[in-house]
C-alpha beads as a LAMMPS data file, in Angstrom:
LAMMPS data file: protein, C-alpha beads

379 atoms
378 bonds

1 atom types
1 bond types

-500.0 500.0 xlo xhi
-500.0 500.0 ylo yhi
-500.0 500.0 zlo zhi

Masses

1 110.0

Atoms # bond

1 1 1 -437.620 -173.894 202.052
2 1 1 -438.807 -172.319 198.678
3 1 1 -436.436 -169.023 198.625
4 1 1 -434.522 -169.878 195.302
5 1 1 -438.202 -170.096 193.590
6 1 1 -439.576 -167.280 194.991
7 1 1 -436.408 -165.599 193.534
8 1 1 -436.575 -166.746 190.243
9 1 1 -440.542 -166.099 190.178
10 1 1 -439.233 -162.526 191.278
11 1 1 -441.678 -163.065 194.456
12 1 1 -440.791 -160.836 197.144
13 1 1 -443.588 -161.439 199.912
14 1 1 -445.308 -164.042 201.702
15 1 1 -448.676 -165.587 201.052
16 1 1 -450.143 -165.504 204.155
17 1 1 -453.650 -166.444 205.170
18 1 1 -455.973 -164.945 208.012
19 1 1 -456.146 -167.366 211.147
20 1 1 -458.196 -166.312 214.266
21 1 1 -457.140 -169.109 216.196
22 1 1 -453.120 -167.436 215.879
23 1 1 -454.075 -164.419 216.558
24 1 1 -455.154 -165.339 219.752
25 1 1 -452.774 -167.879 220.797
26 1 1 -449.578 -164.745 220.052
27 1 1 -452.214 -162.410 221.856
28 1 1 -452.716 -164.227 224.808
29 1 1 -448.256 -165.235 225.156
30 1 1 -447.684 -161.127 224.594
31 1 1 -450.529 -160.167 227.173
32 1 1 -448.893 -163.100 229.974
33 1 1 -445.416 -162.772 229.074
34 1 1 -445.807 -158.838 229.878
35 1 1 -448.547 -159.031 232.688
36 1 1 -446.875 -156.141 235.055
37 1 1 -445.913 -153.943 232.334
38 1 1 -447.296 -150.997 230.086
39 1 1 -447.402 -152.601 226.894
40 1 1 -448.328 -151.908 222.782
41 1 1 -447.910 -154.400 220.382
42 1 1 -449.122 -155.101 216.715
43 1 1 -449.565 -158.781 215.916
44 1 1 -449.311 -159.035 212.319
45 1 1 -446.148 -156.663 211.828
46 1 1 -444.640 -158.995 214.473
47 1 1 -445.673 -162.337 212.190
48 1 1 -444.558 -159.934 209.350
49 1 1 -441.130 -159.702 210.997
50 1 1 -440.805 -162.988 211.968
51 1 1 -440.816 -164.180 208.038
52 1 1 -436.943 -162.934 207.894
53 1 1 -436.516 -165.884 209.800
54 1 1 -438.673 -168.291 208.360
55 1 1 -437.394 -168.058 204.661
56 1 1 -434.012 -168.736 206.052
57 1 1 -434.479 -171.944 208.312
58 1 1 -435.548 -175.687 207.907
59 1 1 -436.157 -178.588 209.389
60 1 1 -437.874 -178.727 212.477
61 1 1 -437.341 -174.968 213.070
62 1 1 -439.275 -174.169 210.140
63 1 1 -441.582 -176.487 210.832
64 1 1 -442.282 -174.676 214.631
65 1 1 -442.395 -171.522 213.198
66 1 1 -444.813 -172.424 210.613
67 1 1 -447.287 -173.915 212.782
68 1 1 -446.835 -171.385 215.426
69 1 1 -447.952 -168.678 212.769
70 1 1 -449.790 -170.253 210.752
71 1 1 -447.942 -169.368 207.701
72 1 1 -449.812 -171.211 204.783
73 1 1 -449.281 -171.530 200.961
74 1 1 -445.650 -170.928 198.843
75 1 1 -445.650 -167.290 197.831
76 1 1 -444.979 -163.782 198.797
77 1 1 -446.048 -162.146 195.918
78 1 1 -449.455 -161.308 197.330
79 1 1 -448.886 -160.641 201.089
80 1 1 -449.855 -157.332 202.554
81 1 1 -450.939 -157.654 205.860
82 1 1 -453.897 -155.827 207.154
83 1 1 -452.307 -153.153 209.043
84 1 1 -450.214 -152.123 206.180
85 1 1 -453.227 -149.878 205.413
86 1 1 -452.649 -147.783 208.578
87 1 1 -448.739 -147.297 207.160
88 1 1 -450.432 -146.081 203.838
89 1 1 -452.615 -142.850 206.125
90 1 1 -450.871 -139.650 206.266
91 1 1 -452.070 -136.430 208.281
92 1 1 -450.444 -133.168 208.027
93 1 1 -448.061 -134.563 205.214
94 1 1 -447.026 -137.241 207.561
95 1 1 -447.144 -140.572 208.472
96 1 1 -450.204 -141.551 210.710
97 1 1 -447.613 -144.871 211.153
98 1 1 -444.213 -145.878 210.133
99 1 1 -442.626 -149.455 210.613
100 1 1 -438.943 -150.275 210.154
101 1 1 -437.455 -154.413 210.307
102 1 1 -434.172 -155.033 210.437
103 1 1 -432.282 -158.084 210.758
104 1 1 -428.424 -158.314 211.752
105 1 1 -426.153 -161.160 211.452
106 1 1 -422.624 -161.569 212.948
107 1 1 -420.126 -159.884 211.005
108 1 1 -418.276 -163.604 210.169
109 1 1 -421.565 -165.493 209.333
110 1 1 -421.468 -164.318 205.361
111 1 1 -425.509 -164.815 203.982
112 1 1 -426.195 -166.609 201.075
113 1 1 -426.552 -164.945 197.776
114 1 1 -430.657 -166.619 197.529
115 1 1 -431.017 -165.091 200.887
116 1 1 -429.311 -161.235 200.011
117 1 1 -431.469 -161.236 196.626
118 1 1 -434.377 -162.188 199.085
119 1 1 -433.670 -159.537 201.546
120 1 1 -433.851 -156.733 198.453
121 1 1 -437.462 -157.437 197.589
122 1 1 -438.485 -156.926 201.069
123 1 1 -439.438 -153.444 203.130
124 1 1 -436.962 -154.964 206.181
125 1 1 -433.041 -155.499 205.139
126 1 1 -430.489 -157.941 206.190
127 1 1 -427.193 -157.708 207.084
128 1 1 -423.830 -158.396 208.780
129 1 1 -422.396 -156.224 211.794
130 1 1 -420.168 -156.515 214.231
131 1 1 -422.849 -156.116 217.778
132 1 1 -420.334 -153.911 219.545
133 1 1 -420.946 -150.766 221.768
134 1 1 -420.512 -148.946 218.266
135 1 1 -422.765 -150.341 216.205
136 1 1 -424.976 -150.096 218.945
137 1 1 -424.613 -146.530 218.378
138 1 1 -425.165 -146.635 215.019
139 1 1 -428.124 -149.146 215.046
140 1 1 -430.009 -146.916 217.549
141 1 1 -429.253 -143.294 215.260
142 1 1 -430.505 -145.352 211.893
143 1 1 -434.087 -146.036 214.360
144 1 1 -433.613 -142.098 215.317
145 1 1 -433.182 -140.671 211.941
146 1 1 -436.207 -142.901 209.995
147 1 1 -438.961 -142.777 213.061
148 1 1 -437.812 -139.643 214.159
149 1 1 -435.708 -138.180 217.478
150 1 1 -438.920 -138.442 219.571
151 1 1 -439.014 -142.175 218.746
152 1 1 -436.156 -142.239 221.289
153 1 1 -433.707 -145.515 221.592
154 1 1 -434.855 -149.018 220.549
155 1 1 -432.127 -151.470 220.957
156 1 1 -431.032 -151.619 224.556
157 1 1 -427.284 -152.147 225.745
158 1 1 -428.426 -155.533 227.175
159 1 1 -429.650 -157.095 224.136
160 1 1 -426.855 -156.065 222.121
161 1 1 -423.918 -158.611 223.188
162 1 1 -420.204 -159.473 221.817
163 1 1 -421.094 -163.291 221.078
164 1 1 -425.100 -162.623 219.367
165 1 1 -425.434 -163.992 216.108
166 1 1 -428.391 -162.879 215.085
167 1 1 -431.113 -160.073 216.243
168 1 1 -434.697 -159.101 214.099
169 1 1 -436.206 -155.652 215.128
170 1 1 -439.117 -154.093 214.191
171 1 1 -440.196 -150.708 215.409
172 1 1 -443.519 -149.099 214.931
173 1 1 -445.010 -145.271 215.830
174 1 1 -448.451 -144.304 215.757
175 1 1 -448.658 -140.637 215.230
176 1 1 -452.594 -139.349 214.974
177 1 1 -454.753 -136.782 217.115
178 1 1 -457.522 -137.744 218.690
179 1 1 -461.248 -136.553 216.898
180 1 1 -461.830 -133.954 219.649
181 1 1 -458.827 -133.133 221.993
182 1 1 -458.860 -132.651 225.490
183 1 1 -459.371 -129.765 227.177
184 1 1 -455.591 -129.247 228.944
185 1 1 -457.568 -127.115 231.689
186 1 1 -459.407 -130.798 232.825
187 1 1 -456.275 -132.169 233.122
188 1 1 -455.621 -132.926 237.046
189 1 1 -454.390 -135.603 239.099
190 1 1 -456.052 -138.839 240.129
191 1 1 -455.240 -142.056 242.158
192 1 1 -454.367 -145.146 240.099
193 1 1 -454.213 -148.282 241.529
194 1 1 -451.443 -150.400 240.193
195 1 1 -452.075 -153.419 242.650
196 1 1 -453.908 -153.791 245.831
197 1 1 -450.885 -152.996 247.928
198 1 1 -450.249 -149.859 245.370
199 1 1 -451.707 -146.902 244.199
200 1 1 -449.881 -144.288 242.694
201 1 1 -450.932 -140.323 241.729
202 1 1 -450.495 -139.448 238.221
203 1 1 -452.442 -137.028 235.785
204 1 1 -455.668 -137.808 234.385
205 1 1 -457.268 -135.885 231.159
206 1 1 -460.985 -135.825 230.988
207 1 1 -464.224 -135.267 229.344
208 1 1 -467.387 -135.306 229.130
209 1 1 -469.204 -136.007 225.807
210 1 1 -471.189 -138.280 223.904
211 1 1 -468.991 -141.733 223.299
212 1 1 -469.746 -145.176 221.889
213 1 1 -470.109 -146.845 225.800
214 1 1 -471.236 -150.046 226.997
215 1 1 -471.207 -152.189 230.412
216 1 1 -469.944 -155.760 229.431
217 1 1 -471.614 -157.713 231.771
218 1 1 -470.716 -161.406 230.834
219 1 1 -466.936 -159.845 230.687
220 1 1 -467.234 -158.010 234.473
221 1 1 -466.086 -154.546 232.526
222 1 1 -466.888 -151.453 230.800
223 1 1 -465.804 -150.266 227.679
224 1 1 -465.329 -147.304 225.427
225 1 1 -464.444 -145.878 221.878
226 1 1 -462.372 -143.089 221.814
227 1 1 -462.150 -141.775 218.082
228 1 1 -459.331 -140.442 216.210
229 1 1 -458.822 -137.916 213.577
230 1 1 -459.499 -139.819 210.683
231 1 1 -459.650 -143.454 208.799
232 1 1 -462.701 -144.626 211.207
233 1 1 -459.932 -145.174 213.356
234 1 1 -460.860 -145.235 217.031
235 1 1 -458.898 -146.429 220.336
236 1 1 -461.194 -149.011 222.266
237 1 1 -460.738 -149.147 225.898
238 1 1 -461.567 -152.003 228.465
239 1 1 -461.556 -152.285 232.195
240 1 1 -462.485 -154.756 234.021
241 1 1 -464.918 -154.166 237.148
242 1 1 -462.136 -154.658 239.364
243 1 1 -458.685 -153.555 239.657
244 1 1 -457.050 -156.821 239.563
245 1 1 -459.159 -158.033 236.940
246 1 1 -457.360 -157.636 234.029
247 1 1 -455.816 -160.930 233.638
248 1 1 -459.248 -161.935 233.729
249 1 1 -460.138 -160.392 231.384
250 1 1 -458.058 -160.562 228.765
251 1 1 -458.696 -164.333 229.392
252 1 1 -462.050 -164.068 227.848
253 1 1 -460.995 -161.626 225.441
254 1 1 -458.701 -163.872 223.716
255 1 1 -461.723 -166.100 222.044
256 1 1 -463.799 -162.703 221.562
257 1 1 -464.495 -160.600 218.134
258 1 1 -463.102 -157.217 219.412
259 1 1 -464.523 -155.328 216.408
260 1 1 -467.746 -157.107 217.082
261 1 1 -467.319 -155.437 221.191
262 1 1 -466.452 -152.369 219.520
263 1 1 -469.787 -152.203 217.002
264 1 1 -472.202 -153.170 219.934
265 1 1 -471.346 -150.101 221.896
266 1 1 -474.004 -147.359 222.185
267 1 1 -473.617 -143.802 221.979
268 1 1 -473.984 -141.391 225.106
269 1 1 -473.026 -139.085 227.516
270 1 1 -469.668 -140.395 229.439
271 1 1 -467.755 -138.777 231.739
272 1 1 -463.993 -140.498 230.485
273 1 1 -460.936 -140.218 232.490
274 1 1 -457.562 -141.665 230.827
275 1 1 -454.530 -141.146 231.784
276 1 1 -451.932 -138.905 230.446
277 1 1 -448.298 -140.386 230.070
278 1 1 -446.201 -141.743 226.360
279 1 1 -445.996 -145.388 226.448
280 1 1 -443.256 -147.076 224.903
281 1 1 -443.359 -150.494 224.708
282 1 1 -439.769 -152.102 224.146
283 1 1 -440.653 -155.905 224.089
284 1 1 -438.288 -158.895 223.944
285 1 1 -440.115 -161.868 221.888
286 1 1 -438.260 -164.552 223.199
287 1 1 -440.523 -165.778 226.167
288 1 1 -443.568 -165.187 224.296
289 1 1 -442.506 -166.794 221.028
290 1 1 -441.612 -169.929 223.051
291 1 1 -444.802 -170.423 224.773
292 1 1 -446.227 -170.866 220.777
293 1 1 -444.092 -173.537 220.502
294 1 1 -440.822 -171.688 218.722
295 1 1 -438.098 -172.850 220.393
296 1 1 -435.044 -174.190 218.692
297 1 1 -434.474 -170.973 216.568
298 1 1 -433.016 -169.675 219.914
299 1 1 -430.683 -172.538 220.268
300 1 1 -427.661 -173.226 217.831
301 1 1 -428.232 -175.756 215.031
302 1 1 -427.666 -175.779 211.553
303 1 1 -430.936 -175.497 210.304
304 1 1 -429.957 -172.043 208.888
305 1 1 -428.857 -173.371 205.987
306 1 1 -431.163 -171.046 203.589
307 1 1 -429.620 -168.130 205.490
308 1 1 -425.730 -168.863 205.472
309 1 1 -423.509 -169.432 202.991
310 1 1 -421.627 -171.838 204.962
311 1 1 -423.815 -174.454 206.412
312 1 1 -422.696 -173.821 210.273
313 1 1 -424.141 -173.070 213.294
314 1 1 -426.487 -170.183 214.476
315 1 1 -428.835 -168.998 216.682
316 1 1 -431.269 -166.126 217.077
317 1 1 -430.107 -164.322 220.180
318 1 1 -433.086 -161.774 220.272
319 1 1 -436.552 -161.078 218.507
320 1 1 -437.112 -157.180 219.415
321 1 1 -440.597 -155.171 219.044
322 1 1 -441.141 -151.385 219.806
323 1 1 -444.025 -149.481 219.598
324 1 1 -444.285 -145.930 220.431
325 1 1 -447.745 -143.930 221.724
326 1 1 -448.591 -141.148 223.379
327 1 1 -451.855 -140.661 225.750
328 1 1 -451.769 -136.656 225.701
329 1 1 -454.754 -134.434 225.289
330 1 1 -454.224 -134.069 221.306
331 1 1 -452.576 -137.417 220.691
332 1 1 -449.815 -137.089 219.234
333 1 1 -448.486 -134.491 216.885
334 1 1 -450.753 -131.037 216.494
335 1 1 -453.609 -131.049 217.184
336 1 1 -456.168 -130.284 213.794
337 1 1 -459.729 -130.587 215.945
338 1 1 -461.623 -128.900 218.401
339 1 1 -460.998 -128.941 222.076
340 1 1 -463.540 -130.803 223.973
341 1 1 -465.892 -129.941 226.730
342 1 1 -463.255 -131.049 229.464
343 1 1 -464.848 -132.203 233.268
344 1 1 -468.572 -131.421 233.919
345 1 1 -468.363 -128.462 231.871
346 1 1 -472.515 -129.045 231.543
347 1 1 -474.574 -130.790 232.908
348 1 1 -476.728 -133.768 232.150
349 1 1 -478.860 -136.774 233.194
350 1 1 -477.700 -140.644 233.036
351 1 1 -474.273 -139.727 232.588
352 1 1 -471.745 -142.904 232.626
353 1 1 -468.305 -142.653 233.658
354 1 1 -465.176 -144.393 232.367
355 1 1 -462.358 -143.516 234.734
356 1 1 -459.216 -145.650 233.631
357 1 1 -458.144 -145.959 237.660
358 1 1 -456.499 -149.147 237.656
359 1 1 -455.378 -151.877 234.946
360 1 1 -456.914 -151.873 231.320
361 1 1 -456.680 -152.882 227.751
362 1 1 -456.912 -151.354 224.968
363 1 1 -456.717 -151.750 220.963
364 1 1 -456.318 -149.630 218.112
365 1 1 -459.084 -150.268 215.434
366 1 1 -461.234 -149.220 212.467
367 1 1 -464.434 -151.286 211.256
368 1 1 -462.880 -154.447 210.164
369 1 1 -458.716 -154.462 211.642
370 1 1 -456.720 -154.982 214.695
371 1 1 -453.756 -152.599 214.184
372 1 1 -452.896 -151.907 217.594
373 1 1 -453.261 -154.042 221.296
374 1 1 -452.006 -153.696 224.516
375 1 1 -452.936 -152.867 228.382
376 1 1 -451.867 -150.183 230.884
377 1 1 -450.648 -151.873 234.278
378 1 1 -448.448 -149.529 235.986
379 1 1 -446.584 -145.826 235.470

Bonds

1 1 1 2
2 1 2 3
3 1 3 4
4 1 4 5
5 1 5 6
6 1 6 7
7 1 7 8
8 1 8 9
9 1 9 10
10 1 10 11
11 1 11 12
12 1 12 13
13 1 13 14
14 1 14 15
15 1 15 16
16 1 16 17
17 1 17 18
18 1 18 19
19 1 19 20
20 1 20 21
21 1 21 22
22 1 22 23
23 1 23 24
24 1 24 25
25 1 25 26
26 1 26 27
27 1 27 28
28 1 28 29
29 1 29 30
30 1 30 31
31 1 31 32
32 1 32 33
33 1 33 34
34 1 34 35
35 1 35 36
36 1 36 37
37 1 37 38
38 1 38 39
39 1 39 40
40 1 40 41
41 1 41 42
42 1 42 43
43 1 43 44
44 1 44 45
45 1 45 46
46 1 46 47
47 1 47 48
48 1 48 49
49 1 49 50
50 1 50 51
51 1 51 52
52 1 52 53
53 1 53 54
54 1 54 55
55 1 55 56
56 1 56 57
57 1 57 58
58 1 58 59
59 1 59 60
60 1 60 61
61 1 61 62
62 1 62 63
63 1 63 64
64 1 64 65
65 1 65 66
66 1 66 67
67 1 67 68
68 1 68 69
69 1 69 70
70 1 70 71
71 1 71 72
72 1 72 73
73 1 73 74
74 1 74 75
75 1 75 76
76 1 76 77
77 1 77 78
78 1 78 79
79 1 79 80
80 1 80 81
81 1 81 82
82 1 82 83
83 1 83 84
84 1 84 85
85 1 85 86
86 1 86 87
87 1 87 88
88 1 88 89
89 1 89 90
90 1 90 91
91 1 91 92
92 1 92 93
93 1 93 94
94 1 94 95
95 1 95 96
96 1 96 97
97 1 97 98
98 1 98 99
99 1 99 100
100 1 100 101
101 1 101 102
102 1 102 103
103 1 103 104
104 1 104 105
105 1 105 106
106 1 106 107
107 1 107 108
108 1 108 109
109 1 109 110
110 1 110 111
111 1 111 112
112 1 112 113
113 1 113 114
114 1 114 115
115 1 115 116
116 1 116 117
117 1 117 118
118 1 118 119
119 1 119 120
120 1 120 121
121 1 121 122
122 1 122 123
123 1 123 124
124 1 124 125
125 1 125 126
126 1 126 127
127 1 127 128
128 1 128 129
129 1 129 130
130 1 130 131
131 1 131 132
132 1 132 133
133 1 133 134
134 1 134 135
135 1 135 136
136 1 136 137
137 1 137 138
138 1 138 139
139 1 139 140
140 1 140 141
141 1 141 142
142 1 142 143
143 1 143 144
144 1 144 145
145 1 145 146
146 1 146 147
147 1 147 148
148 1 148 149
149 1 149 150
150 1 150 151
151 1 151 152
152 1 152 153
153 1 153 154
154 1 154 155
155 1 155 156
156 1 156 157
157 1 157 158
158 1 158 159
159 1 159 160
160 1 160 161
161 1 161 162
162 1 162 163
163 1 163 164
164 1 164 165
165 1 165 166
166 1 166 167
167 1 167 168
168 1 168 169
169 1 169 170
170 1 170 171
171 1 171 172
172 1 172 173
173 1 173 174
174 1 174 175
175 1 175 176
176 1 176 177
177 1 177 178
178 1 178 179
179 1 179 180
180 1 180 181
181 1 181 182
182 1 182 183
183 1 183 184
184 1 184 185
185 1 185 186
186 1 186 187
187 1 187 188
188 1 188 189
189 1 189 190
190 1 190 191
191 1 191 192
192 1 192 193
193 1 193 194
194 1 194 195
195 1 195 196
196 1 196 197
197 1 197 198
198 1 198 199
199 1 199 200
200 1 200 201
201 1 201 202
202 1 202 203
203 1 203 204
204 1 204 205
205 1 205 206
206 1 206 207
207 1 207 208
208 1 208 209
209 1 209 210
210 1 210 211
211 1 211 212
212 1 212 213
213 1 213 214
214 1 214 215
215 1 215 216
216 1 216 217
217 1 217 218
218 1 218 219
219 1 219 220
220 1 220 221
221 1 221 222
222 1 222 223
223 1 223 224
224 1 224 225
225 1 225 226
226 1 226 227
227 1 227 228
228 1 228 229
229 1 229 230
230 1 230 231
231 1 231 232
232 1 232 233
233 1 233 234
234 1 234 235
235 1 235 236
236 1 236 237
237 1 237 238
238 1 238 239
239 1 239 240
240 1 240 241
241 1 241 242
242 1 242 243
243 1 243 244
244 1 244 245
245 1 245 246
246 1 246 247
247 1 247 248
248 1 248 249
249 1 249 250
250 1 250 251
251 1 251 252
252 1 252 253
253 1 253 254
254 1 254 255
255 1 255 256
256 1 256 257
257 1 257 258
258 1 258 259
259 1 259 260
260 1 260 261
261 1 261 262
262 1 262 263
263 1 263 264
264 1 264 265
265 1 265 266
266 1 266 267
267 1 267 268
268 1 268 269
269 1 269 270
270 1 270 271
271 1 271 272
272 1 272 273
273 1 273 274
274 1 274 275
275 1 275 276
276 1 276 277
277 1 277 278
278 1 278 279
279 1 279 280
280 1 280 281
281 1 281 282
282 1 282 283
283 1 283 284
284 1 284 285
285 1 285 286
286 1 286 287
287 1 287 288
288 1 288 289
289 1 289 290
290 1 290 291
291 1 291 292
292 1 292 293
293 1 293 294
294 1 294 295
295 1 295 296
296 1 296 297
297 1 297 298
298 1 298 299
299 1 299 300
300 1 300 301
301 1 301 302
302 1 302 303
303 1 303 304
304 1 304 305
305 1 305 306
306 1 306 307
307 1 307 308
308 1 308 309
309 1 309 310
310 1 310 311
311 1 311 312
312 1 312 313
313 1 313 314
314 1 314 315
315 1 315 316
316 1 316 317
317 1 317 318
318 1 318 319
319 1 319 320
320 1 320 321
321 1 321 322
322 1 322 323
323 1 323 324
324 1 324 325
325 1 325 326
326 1 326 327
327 1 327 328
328 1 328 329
329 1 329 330
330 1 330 331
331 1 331 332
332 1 332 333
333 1 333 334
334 1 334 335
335 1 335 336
336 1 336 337
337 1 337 338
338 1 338 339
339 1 339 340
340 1 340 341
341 1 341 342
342 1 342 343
343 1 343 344
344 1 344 345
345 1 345 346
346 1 346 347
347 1 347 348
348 1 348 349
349 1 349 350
350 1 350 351
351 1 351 352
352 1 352 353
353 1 353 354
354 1 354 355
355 1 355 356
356 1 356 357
357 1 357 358
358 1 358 359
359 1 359 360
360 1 360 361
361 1 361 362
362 1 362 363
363 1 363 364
364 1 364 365
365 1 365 366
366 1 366 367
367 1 367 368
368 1 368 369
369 1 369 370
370 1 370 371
371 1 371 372
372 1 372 373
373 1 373 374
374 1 374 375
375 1 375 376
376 1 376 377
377 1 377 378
378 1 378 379
């Protein structure tokens, strides 16, 4: 590996290029891995996590990794991934996102010195700790006290066992109103149907506006754009024709341009339905990682020889991702636009309709960037 250069260059990020084709391969073992589950993911700050790892490994774990996610070229100096630019917004003096990586070692497993100095130049820190029911505790109140109390708890009991030797999180919250909120008053209950066998009542918020719309024929769906508050960023919605279409779909999606989807929608009056419930996605990387072809990380070797200061052998016992979101009538935090119309408040001709019923996906974008993807399966 190239850490003790990149130390004494003083180099404290990756070089990493663009790469459709990974993009779509981690997209596609996310969507399948989590097929029956409300899910929210970011991509890049997972590949941007996942480089705690790779600087410490080699040999044919490296190798896997490095293929997997296409990391290219010998320096960090220069990497900033696209989505750091949605962690640079604020609104209301705060944070329109917030990200936090950490990566914990067993308490006996001492890290290198190259490693440690490595770990300082980055936004993430390493460390040792015992994974007991008390550092647990105190894993779960550091999450609390940087993303705030609503973030709620990230590491789970079950992931957090006597004999792991090594566990990366990263934890992400999207906090931004939507451009017009909805009107509370059209907020009612609706029918979702989770699977042909069940449906489920839950509430729906609605309105009736003019939206970016569009019926995706050669996909079976319809799609919208739902804008935010501000940095052209807008939440793009797709559902498939029928309710158990969404595999399906996100099939085709995979080799698709979804800014390109979003740019060829037209505006008009839609009647949208979405429904209202905070969505928080605690995903365990393991399954999906594996079906990209990284697979002896999670086994113990002693390839972690950048890592440790004792050549010896480790394992990565969990790779841990949590997003936050919230579909409520303002978004999330106070609201700072106007309320909108809310259902059939007027009346109009050729209105389409976008009622979020049954299984979806959806992504977070601006004109050019993927921050945000995911699908809504079940309540």
């Amino acid at each position: 590996m190239y850490v003790p250069l990149l130390i004494l260059l003083g180099i404290s990020r990756y070089k990493a290029q663009k790469n459709q084709q990974w993009t779509e391969g981690f997209y596609t073992a996310i969507v399948s891995s989590f097929a029956n589950r409300s899910i929210m993911f970011s991509t890049e700050m997972i590949r941007s996590s996942m480089l705690f790892i790779y600087v410490g490994v080699e040999e044919d774990e490296s190798e896997q990794i490095r293929k997997a996610l296409h990391y290219q070229g010998t320096h960090l100096s220069d990497y900033k991934p696209e989505a750091q630019k949605i962690f640079d917004m604020s609104a209301q003096k705060a944070p329109v996102a917030k990200s936090l990586t950490r990566f914990y070692v067993r308490q006996n497993l001492k890290m290198s010195t190259e490693y440690r100095v490595f770990m300082r130049h980055t936004e993430g820190r390493a460390r040792n700790i015992a994974f007991n029911r008390e550092t647990l505790d105190k894993v779960n109140t550091l999450y609390s006290h940087e993303m705030g109390e609503h973030f709620g708890q990230v590491v789970k009991e079950s992931w957090w066992k006597p004999n792991s030797q090594g566990v990366l999180i990263n934890a992400i919250f999207f906090n931004l109103s939507w451009e017009r909120t909805f009107n509370p008053e059209a907020t009612y209950p609706r029918q979702f149907r989770v699977s042909a066998a069940k449906e489920v009542l839950i509430p729906m918020m609605h309105e009736d506006s003019k939206f970016a719309f569009g019926t995706l024929g050669h996909l079976k769906a319809t799609a919208v754009l739902v804008p935010f508050s501000q940095g052209d960023l807008q939440m793009l919605l797709i559902k498939p024709d029928q309710p158990d279409g969404l595999a399906h779909l996100q099939g085709k999606l995979t080799g698709m341009d979804i800014v390109s989807v979003a740019r060829n929608l037209t505006m008009m009056d839609v009647f949208v339905g979405l429904p209202k419930f905070r969505l928080h996605s605690h995903l365990e990387l393991t399954s999906a990682l594996e079906k990209l072809g990284i697979k002896d990380i999670f086994k113990p070797s002693k390839s972690f020889s950048t890592l440790l200061h004792r050549n010896t052998n480790f394992r990565i016992d969990g790779v841990i991702h949590v997003v936050t979101f919230e579909f409520q009538e303002q978004g999330i935090g106070m609201p700072s636009t106007d309320v909108g119309n809310g259902s059939l408040t007027h009346t109009f001709n050729g209105v389409k309709y976008f009622l979020a019923t049954h299984p979806f996906a959806f992504y977070i974008i601006d004109r050019t960037t993927i921050f945000f993807a995911g699908h809504v399966t079940s309540f």
